[in-house]
C-alpha positions as CSV (number, residue, x, y, z in Angstrom):
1,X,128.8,118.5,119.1
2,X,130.2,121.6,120.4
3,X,131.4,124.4,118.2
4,X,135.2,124.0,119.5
5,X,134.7,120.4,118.5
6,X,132.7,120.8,114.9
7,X,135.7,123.7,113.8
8,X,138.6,121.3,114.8
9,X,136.8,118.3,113.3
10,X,136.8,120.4,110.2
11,X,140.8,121.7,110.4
12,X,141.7,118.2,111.1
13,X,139.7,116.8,108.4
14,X,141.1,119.5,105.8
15,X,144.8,119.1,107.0
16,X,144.8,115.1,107.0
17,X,142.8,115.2,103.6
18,X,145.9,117.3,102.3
19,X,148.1,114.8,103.9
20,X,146.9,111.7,102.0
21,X,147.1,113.9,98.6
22,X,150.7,114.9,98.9
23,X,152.2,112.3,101.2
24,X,150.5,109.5,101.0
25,X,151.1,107.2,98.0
26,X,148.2,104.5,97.5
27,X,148.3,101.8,95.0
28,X,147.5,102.9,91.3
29,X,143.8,102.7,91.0
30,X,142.9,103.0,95.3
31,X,141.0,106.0,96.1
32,X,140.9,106.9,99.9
33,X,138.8,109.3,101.0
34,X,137.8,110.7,104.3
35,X,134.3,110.7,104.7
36,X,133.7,112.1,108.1
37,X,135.9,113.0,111.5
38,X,134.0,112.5,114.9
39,X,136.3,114.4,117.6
40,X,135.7,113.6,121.4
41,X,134.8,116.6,123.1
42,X,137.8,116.3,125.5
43,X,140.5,116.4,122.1
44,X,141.4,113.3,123.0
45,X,140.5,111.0,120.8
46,X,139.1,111.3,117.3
47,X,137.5,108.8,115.1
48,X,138.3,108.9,111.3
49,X,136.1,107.3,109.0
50,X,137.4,105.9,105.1
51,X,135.7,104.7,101.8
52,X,138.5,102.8,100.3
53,X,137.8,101.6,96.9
54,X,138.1,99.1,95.4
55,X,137.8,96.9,98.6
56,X,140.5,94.8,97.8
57,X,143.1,98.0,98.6
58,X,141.7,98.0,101.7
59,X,144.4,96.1,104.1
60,X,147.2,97.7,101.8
61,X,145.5,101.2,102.2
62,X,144.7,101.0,105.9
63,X,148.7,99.7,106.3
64,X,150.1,102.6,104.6
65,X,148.0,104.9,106.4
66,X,149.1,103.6,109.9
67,X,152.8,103.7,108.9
68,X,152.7,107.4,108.0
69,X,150.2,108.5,110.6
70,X,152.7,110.0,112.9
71,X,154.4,112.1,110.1
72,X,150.7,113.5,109.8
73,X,150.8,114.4,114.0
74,X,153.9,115.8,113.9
75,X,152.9,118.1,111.4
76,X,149.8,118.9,112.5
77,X,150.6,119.9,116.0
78,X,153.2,122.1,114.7
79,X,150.9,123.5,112.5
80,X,148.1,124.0,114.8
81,X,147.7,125.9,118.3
82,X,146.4,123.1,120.0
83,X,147.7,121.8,123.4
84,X,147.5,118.2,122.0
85,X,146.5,116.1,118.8
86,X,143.9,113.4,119.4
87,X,144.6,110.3,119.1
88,X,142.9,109.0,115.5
89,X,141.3,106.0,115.6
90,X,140.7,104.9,111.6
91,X,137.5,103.2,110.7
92,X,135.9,102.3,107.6
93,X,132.7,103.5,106.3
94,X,131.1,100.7,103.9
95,X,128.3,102.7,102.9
96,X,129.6,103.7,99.4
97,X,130.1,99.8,99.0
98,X,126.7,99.1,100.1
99,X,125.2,101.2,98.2
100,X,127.2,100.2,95.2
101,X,125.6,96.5,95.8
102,X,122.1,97.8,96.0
103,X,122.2,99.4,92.7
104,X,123.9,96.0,91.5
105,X,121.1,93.8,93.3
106,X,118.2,96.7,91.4
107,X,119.8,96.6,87.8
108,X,119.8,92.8,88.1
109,X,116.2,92.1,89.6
110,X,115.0,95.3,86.3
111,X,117.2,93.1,84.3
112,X,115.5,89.6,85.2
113,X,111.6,91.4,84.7
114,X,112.9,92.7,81.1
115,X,113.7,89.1,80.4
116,X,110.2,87.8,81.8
117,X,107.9,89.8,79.6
């Protein structure tokens, strides 16, 4: 990733993360974060990765998101000096999840040994 790329990764990243706190209103108890930004290299395009927890916010999370998005570019291109916004692409990242279940599947298994000795 270049150095033009990594910096506006960041400003975009910071900007949309102020975004969700002020204009975005999630369900009571959904916590979205961004965990990453990938920007093509070209500006064009710009993946957006999300941990939305619990899981079953995620449709409601992911809808409200899409509905507001273009507030967000309108803003932002104001905002910025840029030519052009990318075009954000959301994804999300299920590794907080995952990793949530590991810990589950670990305490159980400890839990299951305990109870055979």
């Amino acid at each position: 990733m270049s150095l033009r790329t990594e910096q506006f990764s960041k400003l975009l990243k910071r900007e949309l993360g102020e975004y969700f706190l002020k204009e975005i209103e999630f369900p009571n108890g959904c916590f979205a974060t961004i965990t990453r930004i990938n920007v093509a290299p070209d500006l064009k395009y710009g993946e957006v990765w999300l941990s939305i927890l619990p899981e079953k916010f995620v449709p409601v999370a992911l809808k409200t998101i899409s509905k507001r998005i273009h507030g967000f570019e309108k803003k932002f291109f104001k905002k910025s000096s840029s030519k052009f916004i990318p075009k954000l692409i959301f994804k999300l990242d299920t590794g907080e999840s995952e990793a949530e279940e590991v810990e589950r599947l670990i305490a159980q298994i400890q839990d299951e040994s305990n109870s055979i000795k």
